[in-house]
N, C-alpha and C positions, 0 to 999 in steps of 0.2 A: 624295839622289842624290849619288855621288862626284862632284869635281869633273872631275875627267877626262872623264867620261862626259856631264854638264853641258855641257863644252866639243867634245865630238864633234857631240853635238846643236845647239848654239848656229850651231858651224860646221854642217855640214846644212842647217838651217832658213835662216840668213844666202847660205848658194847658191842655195838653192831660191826665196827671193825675189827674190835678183837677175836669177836665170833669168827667171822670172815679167815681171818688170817689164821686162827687157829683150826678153823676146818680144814684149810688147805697146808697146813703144815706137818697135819695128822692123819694124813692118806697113810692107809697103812703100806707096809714096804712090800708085802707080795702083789698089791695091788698097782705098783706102780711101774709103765712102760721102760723096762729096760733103757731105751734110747731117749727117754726124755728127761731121768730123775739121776743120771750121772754124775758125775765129780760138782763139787757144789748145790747137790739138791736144790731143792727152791729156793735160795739164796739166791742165782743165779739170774733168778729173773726178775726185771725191773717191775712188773706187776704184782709180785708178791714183798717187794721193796716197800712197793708203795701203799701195801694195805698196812704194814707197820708204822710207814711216815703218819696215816692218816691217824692209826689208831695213837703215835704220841701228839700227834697236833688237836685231835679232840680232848684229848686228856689233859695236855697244858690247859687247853682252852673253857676245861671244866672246873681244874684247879683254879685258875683265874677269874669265874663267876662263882664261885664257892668264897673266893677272897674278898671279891666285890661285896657280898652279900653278907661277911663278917665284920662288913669295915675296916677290914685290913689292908687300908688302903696304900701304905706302903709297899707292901710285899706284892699287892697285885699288879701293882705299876710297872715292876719289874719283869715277873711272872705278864704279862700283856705283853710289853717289848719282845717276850720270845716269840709269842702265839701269834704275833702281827709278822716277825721275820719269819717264822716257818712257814705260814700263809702264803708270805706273798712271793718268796722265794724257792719255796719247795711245793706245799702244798698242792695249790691251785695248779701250777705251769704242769709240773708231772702227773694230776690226775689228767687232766687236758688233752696230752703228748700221749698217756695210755689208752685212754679210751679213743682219741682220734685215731693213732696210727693202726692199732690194733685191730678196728675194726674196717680200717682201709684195707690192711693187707689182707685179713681173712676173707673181706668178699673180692680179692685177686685172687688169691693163691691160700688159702688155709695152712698146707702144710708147711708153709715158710715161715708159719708162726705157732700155730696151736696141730699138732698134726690128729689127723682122725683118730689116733690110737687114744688119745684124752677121753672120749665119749663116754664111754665106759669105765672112766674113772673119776672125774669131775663131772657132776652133777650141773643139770643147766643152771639152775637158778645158782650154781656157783660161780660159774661163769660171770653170767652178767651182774653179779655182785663186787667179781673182781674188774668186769670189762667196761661195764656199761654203767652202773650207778654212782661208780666215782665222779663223773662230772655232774650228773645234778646236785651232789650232797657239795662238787666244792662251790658251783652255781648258787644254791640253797644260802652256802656260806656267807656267800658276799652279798646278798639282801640281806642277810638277817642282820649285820654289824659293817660298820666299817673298819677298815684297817690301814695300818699306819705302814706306809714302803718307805724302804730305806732312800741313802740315796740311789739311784741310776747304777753307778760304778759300780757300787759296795754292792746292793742286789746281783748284778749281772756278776760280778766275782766272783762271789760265792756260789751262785748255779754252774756259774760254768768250773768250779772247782771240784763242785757232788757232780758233773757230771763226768771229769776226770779218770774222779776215781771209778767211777762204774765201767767207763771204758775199760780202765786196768784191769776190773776184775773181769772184766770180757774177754780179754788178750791171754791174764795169766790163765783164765781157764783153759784155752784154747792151747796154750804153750803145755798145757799138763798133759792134756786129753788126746788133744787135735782134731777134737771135735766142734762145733761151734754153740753157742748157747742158741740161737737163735736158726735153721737151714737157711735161712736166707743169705745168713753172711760170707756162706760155700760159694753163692754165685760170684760176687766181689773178686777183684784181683786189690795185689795190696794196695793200689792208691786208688782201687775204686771204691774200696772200703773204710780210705780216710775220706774219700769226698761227702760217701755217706755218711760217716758220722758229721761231717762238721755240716751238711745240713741238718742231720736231725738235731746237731745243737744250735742252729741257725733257728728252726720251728720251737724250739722248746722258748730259746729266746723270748720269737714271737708273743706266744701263750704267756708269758710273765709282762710282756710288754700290754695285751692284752688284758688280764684284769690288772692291772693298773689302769689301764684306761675305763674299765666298765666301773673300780673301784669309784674314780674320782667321777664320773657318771653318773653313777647311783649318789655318793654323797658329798661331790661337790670337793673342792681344796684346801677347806680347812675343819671339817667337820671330825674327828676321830676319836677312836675310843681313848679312854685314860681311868 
């Protein structure tokens, strides 16, 4: 893909997520379900996490075909190294992880994730911008370029370190409120809820191990941007 073209798209996508994230940051506050917008408002939840991750990894990723196309090829080299780490290590695995899990658990149990009182506050087509469209834009991604993964270790570190901290801010919220971010994590006793987490850091794993493999797939082990 030209780079021009690259950067039409990058820009596109980098609006469309700020859209996104800012719609849903600016529910107004009469409007919003007592039992769902508590201590940490949307902060709280990893799907509104992740429409900010996505809105700076398009944005690096605009700045970086903006650089391409100025010939500023030093500073983009740079600015790239970010966009291929965010990518492969943040990006991709967590849009993945949201939109898989998410909509596993609503067609079990809805209320253990989204409960029905949302309906009437979040618009559908908000929904599936936050729920559903992430995986084909990170999809989308990995045709349109490829990208450069770290090593193995250094990758899996670092996810499993952002994935750390979000635990924490699960726990500290929970320790404030004693409420849980999530009802599902009510059912859980406490080591059922460490099992849980360390699978779903086992699946996110997966999903990072996963486009790496679709990465070097589509284009092969030595082909990458620069």
């Amino acid at each position: 893909m030209e780079i021009s073209t690259l950067a039409t798209y990058h820009c596109l996508a980098f609006v469309w997520y700020f859209f996104v994230a800012y719609s849903i940051t600016h529910i107004k506050t009469e409007e919003r379900p007592s039992e769902v917008f508590l201590y940490g408002g949307q902060w709280k939840y990893l799907t509104v996490l992740n429409l900010v991750l996505q809105a700076v990894f398009y944005g690096v990723s605009f700045l970086a075909d903006v650089l391409r196309l100025i010939k500023k090829l030093r500073c983009a080299k740079c600015v790239i190294s970010s966009r291929d780490l965010l990518f492969s290590v943040l990006a991709f695995p967590v849009s993945t992880f949201v939109c898989i899990s998410f909509w596993t658990l609503y067609s079990y149990n809805r209320e253990l994730v989204y409960p029905k009182s949302l309906d009437g506050v979040i618009p559908l087509w908000l929904n599936h911008a936050m729920h559903t469209a992430v995986l084909p834009f990170a999809l989308l991604e990995l045709l349109a370029l490829p990208h450069r993964y770290p090593a193995k270790k250094k990758g899996l570190i670092l996810l499993g370190f952002v994935a750390f901290l979000y635990i924490s801010w699960v726990l500290w919220i929970y320790s404030v409120t004693g409420e849980w971010v999530y009802p599902l994590f009510a059912l859980f006793s406490p080591p059922g809820l460490a099992a849980f987490f360390a699978g779903s850091l086992a699946i996110i794993v997966s999903f990072y191990n996963f486009g790496e493999f679709l990465n070097r797939m589509i284009w092969g082990q030595s082909k990458f941007s620069s």
